[in-house]
PyMOL Python script that loads the backbone (N, CA, C, O; Angstrom):
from pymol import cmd

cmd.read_pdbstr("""\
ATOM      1  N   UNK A   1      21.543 -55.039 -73.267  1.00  0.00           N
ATOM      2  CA  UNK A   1      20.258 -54.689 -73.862  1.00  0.00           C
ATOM      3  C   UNK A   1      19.171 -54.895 -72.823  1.00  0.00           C
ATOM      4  O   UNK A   1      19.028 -55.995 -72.288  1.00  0.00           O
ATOM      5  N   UNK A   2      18.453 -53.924 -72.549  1.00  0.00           N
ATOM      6  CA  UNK A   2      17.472 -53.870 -71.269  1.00  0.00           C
ATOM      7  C   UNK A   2      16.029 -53.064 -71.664  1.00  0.00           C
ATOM      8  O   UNK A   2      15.525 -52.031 -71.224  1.00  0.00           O
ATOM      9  N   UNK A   3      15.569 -54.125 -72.804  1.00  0.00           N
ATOM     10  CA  UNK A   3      14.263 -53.758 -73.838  1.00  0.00           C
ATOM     11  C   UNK A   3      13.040 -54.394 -72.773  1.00  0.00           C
ATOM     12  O   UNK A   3      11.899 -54.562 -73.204  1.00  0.00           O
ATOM     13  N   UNK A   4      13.458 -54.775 -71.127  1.00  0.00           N
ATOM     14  CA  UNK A   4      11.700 -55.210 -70.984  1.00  0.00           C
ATOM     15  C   UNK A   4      10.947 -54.372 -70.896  1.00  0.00           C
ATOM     16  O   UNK A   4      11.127 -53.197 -70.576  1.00  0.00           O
ATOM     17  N   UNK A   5       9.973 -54.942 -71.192  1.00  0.00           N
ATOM     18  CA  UNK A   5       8.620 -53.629 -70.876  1.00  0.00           C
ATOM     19  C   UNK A   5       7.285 -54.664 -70.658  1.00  0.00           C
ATOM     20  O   UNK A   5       7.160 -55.844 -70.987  1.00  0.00           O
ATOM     21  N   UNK A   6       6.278 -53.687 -69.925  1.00  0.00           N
ATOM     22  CA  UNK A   6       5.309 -54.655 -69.512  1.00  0.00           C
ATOM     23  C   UNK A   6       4.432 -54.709 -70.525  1.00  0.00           C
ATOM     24  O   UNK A   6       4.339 -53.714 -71.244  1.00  0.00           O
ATOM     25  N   UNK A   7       3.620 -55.860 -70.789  1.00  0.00           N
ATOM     26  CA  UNK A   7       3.259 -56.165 -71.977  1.00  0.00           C
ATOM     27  C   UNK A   7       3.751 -57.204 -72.840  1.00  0.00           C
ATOM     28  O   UNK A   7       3.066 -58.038 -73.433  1.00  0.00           O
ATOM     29  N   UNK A   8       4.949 -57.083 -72.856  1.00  0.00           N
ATOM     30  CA  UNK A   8       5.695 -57.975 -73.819  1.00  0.00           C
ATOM     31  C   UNK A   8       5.516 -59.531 -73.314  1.00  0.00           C
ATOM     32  O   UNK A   8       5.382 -59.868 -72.138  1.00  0.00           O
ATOM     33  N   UNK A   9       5.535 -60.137 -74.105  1.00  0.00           N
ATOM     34  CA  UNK A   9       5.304 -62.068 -73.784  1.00  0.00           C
ATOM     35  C   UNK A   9       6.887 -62.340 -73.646  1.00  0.00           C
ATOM     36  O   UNK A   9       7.712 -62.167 -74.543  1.00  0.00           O
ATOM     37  N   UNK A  10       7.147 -62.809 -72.318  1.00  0.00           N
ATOM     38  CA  UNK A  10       8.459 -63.803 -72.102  1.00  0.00           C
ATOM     39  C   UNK A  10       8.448 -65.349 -72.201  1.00  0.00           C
ATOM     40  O   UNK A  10       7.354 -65.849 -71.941  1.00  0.00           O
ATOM     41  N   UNK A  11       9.269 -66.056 -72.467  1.00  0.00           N
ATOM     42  CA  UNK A  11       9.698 -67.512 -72.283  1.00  0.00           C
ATOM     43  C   UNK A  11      10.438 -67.733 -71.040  1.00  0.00           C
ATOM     44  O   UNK A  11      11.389 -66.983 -70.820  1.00  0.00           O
ATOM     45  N   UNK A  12      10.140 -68.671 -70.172  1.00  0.00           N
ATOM     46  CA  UNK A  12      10.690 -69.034 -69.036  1.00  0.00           C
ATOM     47  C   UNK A  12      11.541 -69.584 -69.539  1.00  0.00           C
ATOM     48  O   UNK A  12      11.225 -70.318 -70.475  1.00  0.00           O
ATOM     49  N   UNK A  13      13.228 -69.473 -69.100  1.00  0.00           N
ATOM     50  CA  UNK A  13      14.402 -70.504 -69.647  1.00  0.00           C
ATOM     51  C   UNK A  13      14.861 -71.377 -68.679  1.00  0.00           C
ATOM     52  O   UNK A  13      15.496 -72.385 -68.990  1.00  0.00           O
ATOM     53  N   UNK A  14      14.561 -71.041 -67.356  1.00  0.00           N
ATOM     54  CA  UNK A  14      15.041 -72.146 -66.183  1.00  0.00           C
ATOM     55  C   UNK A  14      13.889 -71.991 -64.965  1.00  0.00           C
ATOM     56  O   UNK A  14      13.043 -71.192 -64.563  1.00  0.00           O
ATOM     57  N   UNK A  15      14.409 -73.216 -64.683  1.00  0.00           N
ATOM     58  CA  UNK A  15      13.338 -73.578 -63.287  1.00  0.00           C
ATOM     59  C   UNK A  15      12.261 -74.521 -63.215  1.00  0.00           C
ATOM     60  O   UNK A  15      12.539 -75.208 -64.198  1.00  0.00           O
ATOM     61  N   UNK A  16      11.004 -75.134 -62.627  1.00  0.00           N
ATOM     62  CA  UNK A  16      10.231 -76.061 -63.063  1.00  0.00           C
ATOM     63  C   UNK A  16       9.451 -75.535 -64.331  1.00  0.00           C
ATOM     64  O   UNK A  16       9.193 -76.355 -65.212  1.00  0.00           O
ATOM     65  N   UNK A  17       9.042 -74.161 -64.487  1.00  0.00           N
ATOM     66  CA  UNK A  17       8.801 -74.126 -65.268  1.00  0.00           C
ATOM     67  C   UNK A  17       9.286 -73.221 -66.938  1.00  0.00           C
ATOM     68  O   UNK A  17       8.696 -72.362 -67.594  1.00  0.00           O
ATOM     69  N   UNK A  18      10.279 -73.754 -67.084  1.00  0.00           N
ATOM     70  CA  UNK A  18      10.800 -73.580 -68.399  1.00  0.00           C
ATOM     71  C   UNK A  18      10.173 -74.408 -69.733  1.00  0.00           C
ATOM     72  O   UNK A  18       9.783 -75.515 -70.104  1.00  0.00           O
ATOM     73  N   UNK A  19      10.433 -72.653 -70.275  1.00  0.00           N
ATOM     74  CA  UNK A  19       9.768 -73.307 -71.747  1.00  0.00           C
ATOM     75  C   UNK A  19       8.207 -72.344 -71.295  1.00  0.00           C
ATOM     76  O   UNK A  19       8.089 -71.567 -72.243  1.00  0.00           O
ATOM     77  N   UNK A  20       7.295 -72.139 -70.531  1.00  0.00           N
ATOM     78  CA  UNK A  20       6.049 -71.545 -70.259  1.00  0.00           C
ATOM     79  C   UNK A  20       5.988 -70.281 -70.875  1.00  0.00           C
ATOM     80  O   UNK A  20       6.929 -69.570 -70.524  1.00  0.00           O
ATOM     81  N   UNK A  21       5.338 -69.836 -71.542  1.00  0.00           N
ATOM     82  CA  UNK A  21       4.869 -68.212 -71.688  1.00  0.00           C
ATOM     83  C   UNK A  21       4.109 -67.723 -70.935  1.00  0.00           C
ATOM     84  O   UNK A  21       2.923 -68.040 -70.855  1.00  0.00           O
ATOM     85  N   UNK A  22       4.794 -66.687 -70.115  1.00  0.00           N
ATOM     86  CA  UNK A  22       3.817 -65.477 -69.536  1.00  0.00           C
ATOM     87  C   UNK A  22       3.956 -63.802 -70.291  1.00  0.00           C
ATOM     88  O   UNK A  22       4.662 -63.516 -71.258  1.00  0.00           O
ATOM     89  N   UNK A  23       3.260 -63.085 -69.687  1.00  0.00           N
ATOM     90  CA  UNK A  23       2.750 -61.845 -70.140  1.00  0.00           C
ATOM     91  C   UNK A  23       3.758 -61.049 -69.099  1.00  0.00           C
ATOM     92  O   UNK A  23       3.477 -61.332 -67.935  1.00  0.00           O
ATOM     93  N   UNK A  24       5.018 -59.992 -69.243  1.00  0.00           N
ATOM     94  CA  UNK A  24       4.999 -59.512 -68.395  1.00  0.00           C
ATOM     95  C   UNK A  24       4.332 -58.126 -68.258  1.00  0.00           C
ATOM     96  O   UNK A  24       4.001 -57.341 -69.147  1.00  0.00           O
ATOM     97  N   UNK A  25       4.223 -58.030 -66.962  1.00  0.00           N
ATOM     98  CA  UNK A  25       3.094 -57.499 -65.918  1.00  0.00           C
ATOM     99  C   UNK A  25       3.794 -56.084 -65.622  1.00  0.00           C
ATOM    100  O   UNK A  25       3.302 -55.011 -65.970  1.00  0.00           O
ATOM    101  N   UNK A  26       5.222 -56.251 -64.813  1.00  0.00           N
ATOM    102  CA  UNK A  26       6.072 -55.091 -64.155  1.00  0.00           C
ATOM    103  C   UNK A  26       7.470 -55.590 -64.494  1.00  0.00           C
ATOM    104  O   UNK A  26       7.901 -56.742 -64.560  1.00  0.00           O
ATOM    105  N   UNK A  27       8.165 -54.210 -64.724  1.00  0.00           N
ATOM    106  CA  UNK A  27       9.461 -54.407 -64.679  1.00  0.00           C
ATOM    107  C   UNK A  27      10.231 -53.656 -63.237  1.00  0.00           C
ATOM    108  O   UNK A  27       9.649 -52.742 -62.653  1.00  0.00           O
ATOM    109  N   UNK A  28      11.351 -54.077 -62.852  1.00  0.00           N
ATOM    110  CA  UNK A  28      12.458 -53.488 -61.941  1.00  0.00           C
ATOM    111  C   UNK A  28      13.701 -54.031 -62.477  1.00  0.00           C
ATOM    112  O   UNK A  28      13.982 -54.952 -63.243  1.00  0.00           O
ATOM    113  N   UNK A  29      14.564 -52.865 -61.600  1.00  0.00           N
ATOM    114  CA  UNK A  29      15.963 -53.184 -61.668  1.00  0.00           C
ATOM    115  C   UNK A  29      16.504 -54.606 -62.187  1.00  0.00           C
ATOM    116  O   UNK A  29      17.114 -54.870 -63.224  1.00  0.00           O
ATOM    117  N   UNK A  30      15.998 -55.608 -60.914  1.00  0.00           N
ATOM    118  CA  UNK A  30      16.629 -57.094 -61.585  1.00  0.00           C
ATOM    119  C   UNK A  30      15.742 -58.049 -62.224  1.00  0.00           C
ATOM    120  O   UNK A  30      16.090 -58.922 -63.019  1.00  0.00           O
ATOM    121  N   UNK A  31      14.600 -57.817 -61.821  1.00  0.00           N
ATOM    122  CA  UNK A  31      13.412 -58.999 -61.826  1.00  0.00           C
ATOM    123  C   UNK A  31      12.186 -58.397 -63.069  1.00  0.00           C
ATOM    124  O   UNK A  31      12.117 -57.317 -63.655  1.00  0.00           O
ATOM    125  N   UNK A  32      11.386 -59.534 -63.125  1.00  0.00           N
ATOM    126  CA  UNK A  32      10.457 -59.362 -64.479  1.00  0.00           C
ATOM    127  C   UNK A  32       9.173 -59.686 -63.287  1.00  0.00           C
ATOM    128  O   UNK A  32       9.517 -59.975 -62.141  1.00  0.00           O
ATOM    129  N   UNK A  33       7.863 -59.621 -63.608  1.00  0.00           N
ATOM    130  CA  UNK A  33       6.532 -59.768 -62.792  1.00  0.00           C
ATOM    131  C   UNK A  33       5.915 -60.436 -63.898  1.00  0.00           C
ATOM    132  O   UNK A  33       5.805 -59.788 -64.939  1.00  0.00           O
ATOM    133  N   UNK A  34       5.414 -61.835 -63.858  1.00  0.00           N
ATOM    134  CA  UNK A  34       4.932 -62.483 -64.750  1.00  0.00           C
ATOM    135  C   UNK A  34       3.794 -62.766 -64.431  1.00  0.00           C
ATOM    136  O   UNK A  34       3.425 -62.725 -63.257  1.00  0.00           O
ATOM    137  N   UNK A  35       2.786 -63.213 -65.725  1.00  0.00           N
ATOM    138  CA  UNK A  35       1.205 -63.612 -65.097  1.00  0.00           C
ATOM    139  C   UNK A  35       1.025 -64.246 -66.518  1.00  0.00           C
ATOM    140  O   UNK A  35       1.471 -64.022 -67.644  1.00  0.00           O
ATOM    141  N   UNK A  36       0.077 -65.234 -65.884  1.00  0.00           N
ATOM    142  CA  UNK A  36      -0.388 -66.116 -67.065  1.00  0.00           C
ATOM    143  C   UNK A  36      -1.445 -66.266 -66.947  1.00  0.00           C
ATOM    144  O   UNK A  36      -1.812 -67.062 -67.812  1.00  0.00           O
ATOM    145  N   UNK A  37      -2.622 -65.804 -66.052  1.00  0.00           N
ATOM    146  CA  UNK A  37      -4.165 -65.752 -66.275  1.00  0.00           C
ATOM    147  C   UNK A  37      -4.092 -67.328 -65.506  1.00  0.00           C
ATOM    148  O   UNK A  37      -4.988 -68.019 -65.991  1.00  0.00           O
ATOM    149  N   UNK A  38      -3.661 -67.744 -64.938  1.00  0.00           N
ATOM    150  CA  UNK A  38      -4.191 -69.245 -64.836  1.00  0.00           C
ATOM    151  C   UNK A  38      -3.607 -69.104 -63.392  1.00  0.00           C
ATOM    152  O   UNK A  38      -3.880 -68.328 -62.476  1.00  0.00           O
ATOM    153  N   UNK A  39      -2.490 -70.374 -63.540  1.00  0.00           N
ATOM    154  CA  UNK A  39      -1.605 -70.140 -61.875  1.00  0.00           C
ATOM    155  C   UNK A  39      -1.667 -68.775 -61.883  1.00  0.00           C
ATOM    156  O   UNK A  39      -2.582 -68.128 -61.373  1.00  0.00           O
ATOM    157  N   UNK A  40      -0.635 -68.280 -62.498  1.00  0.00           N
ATOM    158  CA  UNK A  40      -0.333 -66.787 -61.608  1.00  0.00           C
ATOM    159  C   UNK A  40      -0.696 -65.848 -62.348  1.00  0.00           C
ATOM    160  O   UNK A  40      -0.064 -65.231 -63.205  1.00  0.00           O
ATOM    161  N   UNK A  41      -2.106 -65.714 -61.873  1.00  0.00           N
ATOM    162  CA  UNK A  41      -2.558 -64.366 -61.623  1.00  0.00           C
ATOM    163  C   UNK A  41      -1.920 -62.931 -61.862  1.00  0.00           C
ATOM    164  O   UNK A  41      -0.691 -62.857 -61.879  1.00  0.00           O
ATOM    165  N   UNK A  42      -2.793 -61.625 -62.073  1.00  0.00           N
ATOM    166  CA  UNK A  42      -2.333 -60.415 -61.670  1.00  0.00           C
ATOM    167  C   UNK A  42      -2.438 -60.053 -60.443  1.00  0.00           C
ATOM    168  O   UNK A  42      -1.724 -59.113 -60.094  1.00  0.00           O
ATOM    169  N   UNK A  43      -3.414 -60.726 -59.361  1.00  0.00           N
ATOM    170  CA  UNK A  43      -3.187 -60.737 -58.136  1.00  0.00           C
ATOM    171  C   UNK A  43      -1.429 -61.185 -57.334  1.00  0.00           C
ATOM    172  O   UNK A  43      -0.726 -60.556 -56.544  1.00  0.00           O
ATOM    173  N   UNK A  44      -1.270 -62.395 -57.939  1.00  0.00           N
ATOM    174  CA  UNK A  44       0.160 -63.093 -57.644  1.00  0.00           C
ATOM    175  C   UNK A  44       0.997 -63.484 -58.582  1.00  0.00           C
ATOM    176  O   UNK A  44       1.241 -64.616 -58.997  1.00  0.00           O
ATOM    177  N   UNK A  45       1.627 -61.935 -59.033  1.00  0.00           N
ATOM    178  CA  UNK A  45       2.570 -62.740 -60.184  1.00  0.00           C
ATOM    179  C   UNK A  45       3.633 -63.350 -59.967  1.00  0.00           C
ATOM    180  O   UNK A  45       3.994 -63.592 -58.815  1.00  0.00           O
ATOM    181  N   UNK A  46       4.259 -63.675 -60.921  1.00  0.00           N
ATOM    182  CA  UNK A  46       6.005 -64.593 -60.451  1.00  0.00           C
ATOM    183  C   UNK A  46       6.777 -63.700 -60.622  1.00  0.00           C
ATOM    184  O   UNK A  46       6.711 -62.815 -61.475  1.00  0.00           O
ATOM    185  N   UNK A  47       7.853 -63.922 -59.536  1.00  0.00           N
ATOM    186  CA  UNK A  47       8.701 -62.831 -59.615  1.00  0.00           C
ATOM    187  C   UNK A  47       9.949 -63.926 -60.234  1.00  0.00           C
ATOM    188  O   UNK A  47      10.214 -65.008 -59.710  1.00  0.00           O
ATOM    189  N   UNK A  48      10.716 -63.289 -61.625  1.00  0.00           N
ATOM    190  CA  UNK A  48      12.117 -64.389 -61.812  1.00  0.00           C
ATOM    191  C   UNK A  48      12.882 -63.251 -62.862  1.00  0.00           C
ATOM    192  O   UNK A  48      12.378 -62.547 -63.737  1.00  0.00           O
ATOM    193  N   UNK A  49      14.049 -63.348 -62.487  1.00  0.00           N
ATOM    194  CA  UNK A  49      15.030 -62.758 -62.692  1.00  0.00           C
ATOM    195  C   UNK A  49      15.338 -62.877 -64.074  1.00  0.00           C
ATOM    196  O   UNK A  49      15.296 -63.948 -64.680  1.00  0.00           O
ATOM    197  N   UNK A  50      15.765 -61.368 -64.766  1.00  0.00           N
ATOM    198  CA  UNK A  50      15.652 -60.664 -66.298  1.00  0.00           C
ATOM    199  C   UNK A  50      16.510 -62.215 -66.775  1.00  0.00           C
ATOM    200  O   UNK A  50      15.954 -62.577 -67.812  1.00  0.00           O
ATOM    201  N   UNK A  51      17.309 -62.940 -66.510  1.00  0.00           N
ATOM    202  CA  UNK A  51      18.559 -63.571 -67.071  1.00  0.00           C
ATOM    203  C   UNK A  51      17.910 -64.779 -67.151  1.00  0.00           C
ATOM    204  O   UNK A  51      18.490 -65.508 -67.955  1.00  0.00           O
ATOM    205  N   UNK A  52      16.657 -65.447 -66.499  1.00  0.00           N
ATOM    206  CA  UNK A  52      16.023 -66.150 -66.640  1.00  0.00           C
ATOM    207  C   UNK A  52      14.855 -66.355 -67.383  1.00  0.00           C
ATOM    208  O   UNK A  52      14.160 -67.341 -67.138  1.00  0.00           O
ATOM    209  N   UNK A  53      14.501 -65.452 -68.375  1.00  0.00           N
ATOM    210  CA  UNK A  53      13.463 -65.327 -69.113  1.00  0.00           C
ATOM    211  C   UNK A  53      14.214 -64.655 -70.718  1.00  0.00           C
ATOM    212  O   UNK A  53      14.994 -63.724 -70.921  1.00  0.00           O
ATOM    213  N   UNK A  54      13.669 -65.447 -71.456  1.00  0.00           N
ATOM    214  CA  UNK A  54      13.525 -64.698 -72.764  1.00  0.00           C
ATOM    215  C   UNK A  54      12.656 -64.051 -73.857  1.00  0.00           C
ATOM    216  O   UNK A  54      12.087 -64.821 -74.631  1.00  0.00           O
ATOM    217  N   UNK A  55      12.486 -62.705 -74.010  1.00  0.00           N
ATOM    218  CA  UNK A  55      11.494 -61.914 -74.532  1.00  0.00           C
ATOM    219  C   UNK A  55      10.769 -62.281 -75.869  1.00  0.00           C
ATOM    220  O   UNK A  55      11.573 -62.824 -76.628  1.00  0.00           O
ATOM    221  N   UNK A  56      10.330 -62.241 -76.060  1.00  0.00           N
ATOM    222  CA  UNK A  56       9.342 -62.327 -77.190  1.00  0.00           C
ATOM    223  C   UNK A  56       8.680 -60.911 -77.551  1.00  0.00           C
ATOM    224  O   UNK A  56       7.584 -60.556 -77.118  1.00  0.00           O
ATOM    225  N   UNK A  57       9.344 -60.291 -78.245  1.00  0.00           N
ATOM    226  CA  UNK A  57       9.044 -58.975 -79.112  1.00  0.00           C
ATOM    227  C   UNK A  57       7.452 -58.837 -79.874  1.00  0.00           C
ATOM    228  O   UNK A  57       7.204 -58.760 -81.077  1.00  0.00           O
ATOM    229  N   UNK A  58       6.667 -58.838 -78.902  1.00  0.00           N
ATOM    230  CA  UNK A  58       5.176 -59.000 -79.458  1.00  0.00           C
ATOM    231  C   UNK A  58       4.434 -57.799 -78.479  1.00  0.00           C
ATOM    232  O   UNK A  58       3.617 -58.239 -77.670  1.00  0.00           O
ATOM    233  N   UNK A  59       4.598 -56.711 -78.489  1.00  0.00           N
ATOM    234  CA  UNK A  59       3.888 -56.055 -77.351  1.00  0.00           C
ATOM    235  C   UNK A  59       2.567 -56.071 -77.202  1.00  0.00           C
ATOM    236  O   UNK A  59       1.859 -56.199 -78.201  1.00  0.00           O
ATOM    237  N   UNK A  60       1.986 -55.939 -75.877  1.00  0.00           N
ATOM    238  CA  UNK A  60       0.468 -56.022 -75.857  1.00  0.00           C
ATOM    239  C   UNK A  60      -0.156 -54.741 -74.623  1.00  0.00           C
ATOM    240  O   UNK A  60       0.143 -54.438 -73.467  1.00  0.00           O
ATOM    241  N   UNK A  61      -0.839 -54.414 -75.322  1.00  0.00           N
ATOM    242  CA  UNK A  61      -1.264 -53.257 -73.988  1.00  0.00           C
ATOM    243  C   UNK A  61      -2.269 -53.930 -72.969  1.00  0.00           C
ATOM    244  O   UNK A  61      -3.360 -54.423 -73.255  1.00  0.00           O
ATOM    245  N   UNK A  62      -1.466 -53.821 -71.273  1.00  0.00           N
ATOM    246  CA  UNK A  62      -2.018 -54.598 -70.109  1.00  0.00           C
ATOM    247  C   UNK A  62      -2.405 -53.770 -69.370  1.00  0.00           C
ATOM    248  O   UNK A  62      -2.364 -54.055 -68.173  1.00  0.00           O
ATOM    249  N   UNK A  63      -2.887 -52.536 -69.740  1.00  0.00           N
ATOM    250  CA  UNK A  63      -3.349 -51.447 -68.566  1.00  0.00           C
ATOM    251  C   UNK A  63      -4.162 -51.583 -67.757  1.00  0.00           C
ATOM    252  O   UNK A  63      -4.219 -51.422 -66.538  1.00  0.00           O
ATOM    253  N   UNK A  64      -5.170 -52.070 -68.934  1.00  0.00           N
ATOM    254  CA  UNK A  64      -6.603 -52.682 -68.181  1.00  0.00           C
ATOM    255  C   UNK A  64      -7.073 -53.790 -68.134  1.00  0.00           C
ATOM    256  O   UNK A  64      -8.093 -54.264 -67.633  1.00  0.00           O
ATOM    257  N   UNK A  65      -5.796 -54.393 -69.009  1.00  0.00           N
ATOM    258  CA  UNK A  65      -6.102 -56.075 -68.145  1.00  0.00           C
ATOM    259  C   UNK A  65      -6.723 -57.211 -67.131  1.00  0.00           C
ATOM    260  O   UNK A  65      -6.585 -57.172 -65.908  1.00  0.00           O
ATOM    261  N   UNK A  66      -7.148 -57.822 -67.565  1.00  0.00           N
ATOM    262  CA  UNK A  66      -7.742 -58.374 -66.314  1.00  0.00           C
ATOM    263  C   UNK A  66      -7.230 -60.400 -66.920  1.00  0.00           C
ATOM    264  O   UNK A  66      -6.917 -60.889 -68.005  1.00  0.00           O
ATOM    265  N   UNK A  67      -7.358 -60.816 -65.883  1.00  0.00           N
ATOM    266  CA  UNK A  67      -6.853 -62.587 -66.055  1.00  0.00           C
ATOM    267  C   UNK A  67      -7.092 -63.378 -67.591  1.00  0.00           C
ATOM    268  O   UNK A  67      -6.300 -64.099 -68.199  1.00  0.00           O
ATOM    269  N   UNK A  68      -8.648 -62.907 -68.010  1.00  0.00           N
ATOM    270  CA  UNK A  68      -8.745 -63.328 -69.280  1.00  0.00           C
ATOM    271  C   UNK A  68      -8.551 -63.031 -70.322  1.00  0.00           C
ATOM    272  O   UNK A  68      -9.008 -63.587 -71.321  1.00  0.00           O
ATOM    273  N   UNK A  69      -7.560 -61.738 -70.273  1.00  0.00           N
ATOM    274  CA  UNK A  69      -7.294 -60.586 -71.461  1.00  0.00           C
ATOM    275  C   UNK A  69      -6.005 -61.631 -71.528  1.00  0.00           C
ATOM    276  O   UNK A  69      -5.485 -62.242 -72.462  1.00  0.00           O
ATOM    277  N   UNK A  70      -5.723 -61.550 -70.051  1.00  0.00           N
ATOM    278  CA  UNK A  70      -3.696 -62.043 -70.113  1.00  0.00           C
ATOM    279  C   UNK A  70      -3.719 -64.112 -70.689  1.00  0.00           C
ATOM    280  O   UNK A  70      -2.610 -64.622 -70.850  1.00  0.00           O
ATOM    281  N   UNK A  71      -5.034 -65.046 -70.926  1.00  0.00           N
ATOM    282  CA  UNK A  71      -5.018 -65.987 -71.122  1.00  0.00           C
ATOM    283  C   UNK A  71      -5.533 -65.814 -72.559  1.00  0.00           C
ATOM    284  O   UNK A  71      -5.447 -66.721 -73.386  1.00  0.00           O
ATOM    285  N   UNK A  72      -6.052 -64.662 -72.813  1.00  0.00           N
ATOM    286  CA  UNK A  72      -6.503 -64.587 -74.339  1.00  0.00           C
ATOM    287  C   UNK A  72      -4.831 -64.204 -75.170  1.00  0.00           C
ATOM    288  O   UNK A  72      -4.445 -64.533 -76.291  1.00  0.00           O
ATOM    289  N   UNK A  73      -4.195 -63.481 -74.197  1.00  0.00           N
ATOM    290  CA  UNK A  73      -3.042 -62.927 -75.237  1.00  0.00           C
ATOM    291  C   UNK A  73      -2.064 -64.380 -75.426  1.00  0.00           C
ATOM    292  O   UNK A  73      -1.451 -64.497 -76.487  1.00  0.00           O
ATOM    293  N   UNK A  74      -1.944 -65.443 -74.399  1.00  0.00           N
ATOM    294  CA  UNK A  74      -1.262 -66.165 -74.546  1.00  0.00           C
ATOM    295  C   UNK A  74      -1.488 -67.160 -75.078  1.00  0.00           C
ATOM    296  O   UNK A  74      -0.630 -68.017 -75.288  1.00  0.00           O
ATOM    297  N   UNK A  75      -2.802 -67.260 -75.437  1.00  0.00           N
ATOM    298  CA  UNK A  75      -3.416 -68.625 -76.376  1.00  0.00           C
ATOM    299  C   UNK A  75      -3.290 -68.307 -77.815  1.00  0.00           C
ATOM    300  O   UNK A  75      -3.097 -69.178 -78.663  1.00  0.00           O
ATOM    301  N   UNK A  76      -3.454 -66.455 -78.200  1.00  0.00           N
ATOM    302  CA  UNK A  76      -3.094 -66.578 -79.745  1.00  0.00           C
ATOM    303  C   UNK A  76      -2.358 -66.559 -79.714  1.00  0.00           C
ATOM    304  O   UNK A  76      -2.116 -67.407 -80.573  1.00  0.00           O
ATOM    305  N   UNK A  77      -0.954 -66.074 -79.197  1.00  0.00           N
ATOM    306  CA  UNK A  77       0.453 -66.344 -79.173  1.00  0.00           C
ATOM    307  C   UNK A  77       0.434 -67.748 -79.560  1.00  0.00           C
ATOM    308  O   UNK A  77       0.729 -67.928 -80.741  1.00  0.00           O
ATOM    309  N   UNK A  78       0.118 -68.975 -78.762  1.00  0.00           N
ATOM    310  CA  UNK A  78       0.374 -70.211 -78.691  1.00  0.00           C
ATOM    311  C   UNK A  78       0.239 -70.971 -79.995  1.00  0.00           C
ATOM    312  O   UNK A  78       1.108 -71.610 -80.588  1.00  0.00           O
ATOM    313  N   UNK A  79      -1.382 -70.715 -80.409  1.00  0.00           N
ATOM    314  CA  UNK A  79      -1.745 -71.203 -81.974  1.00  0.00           C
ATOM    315  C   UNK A  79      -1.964 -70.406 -82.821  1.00  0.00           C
ATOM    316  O   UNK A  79      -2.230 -70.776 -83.964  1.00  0.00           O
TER     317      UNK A  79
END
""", "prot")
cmd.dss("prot")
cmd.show_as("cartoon", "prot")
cmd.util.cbc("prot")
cmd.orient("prot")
C-alpha cells in the first residue's frame, strides 16, 4: 500500500525522534520530505524513509504553505 501524498500528517516510528508529527511536504520512490514549521522547516525538510513513518489519513492542502500554515496544521491535529 503506497497511499503517501503530500499533505498528509505522518508519525515518526524510529529514530531520536519518534512518536513527532510532521506534515509531509514531498513524496519519492523511497523517502517521505517532512516539515514541522519549527526545526524543520520547508526550507530543510527531513528526509526518512516510507517504513519509518506512519500516516495519518488527515489530508491538508500545502501548496501555498508557508512554516505557520504547517505549525497551525500540527497543533490542531495535536489538541
Amino acid at each position: 500500500m503506497d497511499a503517501y501524498e503530500a499533505g498528509m500528517l505522518a508519525r515518526s516510528k524510529a529514530g531520536h525522534d519518534a512518536g513527532k508529527i510532521y506534515v509531509i511536504i514531498d513524496v519519492d520512490d523511497t523517502y517521505v520530505y517532512l516539515a514541522d514549521g519549527r526545526i524543520r522547516t520547508l526550507d530543510c525538510p527531513k528526509k526518512k524513509k516510507k517504513k519509518h513513518v506512519q500516516i495519518i489519513y488527515r489530508k491538508n492542502d500545502v501548496t501555498a504553505a508557508d512554516d505557520v500554515t504547517i505549525k497551525r496544521i500540527i497543533d490542531v491535529y495535536s489538541h
